[in-house]
NUKEVEX-249536 format. One line per field, with one value per atom (N, C-alpha, C): x, y, z; atom name; chain; residue in one letter. Coordinates in nm, 3 decimals. Last residue first. Example, Ala and Ser with C-alpha at 12.3 -4.5 7.8 and 13.67 -1.06 7.14 Angstrom:
# NUKEVEX-249536
X: 1.285  1.367  1.290  1.319  1.230  1.320;
Y: -0.225  -0.106  0.003  -0.569  -0.450  -0.330;
Z: 0.708  0.714  0.787  0.780  0.780  0.780;
a: N  CA  C  N  CA  C;
c: A  A  A  A  A  A;
r: s  s  s  a  a  a;
***
This chain:
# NUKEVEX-249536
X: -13.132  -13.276  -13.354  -12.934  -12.987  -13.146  -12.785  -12.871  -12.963  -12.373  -12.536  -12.670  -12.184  -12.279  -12.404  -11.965  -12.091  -12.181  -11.753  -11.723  -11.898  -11.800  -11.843  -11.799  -11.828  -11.960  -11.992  -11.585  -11.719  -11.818  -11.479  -11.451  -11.507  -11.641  -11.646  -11.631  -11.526  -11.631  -11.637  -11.218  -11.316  -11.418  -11.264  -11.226  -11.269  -11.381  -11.438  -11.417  -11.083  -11.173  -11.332  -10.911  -10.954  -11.046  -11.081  -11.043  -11.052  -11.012  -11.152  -11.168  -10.760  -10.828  -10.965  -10.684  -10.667  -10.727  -10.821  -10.887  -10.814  -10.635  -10.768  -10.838  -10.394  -10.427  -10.568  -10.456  -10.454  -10.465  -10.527  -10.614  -10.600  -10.243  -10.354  -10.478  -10.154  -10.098  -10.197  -10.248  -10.278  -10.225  -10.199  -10.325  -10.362  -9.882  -9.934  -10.055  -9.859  -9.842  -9.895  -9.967  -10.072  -10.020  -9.769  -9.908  -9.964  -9.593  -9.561  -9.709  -9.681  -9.632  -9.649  -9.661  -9.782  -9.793  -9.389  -9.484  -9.601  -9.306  -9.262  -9.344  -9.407  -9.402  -9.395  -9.233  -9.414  -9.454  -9.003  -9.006  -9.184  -8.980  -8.968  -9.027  -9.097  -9.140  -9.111  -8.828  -8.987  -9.062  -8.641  -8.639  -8.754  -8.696  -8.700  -8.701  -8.609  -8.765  -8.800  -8.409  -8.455  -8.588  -8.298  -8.273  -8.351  -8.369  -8.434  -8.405  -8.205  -8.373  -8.454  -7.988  -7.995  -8.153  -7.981  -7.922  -8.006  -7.955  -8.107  -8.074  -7.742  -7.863  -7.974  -7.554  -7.576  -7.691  -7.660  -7.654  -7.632  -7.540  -7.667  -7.732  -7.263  -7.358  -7.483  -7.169  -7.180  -7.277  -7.224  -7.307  -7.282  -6.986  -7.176  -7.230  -6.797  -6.876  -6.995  -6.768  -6.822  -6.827  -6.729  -6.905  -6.938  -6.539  -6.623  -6.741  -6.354  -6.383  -6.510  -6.370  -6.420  -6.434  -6.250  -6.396  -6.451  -6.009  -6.046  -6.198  -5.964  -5.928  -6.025  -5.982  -6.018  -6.053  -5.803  -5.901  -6.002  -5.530  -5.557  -5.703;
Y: 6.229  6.230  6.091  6.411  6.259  6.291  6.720  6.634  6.520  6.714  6.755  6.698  6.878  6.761  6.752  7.130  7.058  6.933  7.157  7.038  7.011  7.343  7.159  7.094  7.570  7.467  7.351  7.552  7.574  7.493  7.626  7.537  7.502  7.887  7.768  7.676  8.054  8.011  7.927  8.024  7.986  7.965  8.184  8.038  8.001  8.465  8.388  8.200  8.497  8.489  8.424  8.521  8.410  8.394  8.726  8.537  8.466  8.942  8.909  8.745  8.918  8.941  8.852  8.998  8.901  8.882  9.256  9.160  9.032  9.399  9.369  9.274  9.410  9.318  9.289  9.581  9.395  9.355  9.782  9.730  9.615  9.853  9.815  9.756  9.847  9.803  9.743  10.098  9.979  9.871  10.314  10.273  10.145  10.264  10.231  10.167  10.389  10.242  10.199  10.640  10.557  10.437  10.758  10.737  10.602  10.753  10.672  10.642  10.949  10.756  10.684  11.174  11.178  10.941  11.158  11.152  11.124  11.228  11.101  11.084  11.438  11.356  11.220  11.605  11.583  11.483  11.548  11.542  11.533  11.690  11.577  11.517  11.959  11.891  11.760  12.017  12.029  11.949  11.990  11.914  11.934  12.155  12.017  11.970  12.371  12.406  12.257  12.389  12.381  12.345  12.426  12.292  12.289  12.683  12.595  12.436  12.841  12.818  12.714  12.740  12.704  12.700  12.863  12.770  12.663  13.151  13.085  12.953  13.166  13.179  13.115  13.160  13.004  13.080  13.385  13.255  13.119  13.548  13.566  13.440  13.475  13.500  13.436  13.568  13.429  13.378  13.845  13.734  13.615  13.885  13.943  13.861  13.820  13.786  13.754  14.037  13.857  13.775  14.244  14.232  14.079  14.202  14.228  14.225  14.223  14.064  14.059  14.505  14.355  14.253  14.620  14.629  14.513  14.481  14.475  14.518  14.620  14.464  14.439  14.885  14.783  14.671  14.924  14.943  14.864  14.884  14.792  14.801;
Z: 17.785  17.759  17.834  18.024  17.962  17.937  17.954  18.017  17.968  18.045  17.975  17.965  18.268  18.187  18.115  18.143  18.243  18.154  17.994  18.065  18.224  17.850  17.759  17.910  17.954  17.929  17.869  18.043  18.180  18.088  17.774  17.845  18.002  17.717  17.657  17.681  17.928  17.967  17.885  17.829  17.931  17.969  17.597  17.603  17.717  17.671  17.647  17.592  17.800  17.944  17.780  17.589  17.730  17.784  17.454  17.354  17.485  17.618  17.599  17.544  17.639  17.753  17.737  17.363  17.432  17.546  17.341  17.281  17.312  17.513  17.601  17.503  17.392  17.534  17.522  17.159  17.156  17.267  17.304  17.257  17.214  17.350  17.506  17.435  17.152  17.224  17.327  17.056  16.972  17.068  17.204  17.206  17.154  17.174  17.323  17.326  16.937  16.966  17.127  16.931  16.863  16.899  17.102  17.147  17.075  16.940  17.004  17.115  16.744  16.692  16.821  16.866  16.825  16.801  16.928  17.013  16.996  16.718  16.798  16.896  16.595  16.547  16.605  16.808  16.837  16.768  16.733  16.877  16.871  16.475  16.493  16.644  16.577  16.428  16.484  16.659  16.738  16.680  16.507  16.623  16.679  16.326  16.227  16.402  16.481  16.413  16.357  16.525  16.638  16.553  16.252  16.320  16.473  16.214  16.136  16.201  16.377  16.407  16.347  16.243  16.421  16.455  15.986  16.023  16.207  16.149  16.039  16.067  16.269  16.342  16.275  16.069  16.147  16.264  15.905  15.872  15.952  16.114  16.086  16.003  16.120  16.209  16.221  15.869  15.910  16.029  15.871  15.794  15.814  16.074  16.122  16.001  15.935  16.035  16.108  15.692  15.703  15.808  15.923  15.825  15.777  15.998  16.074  15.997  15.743  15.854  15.922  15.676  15.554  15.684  15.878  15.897  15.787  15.871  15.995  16.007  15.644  15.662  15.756  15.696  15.591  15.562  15.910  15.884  15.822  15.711  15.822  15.867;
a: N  CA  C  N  CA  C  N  CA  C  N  CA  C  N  CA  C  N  CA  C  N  CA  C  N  CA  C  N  CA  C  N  CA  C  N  CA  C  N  CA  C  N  CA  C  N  CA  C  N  CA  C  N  CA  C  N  CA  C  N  CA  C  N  CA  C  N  CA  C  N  CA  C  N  CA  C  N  CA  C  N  CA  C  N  CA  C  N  CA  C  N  CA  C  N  CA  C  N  CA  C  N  CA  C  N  CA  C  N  CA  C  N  CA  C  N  CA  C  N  CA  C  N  CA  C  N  CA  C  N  CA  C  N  CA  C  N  CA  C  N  CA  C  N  CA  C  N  CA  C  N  CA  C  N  CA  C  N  CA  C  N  CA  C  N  CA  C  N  CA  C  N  CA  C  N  CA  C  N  CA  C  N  CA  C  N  CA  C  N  CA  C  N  CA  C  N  CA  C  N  CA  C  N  CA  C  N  CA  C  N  CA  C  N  CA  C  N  CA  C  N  CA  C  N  CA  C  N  CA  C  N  CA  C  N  CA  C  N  CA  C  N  CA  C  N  CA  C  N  CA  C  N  CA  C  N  CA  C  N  CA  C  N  CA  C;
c: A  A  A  A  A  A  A  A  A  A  A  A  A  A  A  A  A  A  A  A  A  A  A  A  A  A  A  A  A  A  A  A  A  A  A  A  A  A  A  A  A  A  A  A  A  A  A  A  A  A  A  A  A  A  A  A  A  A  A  A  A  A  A  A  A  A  A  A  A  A  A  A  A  A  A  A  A  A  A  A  A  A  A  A  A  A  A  A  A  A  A  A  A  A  A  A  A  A  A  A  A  A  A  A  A  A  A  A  A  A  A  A  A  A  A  A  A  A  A  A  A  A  A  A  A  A  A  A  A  A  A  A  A  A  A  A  A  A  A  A  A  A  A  A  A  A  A  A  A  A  A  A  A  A  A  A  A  A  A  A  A  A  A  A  A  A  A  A  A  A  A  A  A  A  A  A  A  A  A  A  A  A  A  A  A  A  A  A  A  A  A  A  A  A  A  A  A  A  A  A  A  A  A  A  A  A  A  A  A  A  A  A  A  A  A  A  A  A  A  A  A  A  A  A  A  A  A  A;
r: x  x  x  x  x  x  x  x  x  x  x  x  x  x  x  x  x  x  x  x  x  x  x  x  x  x  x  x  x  x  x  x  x  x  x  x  x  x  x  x  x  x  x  x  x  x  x  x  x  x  x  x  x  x  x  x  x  x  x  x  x  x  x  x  x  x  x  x  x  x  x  x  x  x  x  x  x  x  x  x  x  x  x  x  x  x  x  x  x  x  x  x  x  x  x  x  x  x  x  x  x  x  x  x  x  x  x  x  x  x  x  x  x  x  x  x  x  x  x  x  x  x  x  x  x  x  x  x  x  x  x  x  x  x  x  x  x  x  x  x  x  x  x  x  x  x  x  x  x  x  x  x  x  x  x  x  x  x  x  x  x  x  x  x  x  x  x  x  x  x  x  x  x  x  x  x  x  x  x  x  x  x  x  x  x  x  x  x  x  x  x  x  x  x  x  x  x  x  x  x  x  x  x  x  x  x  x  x  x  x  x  x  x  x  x  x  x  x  x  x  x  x  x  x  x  x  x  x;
***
């Protein structure tokens, strides 16, 4: 009975020790991933704010375009 009871106790303790590796390595792919996402989700923001502002810029220079065809221009 002994026997038994110390064989379990050892494939235990290696199962253990295997879903610990197991566990560091999945914490380890979730850090990994998690900065990854972060690192993406920056770059969409920056690209993001930089199309605004070149829209920004198309209007506001359509406008003035349209300021200057609509001043009159001067009779020779």
């Amino acid at each position: 009975m002994k026997n038994i009871a110390e064989k379990q106790l050892l494939e235990w303790k290696e199962e253990l020790n295997k879903q610990r590796q197991k566990q560091a390595q999945a914490q380890k792919v979730l850090q990994e991933t998690t900065q990854a996402i972060q690192m993406i989700e920056g770059g969409v923001q920056a690209v993001e704010m930089l199309l605004k502002k070149f829209e920004l810029s198309n209007q506001q220079l359509n406008k003035e375009e349209q300021v200057q065809e609509s001043k009159p221009k001067p009779s020779k």
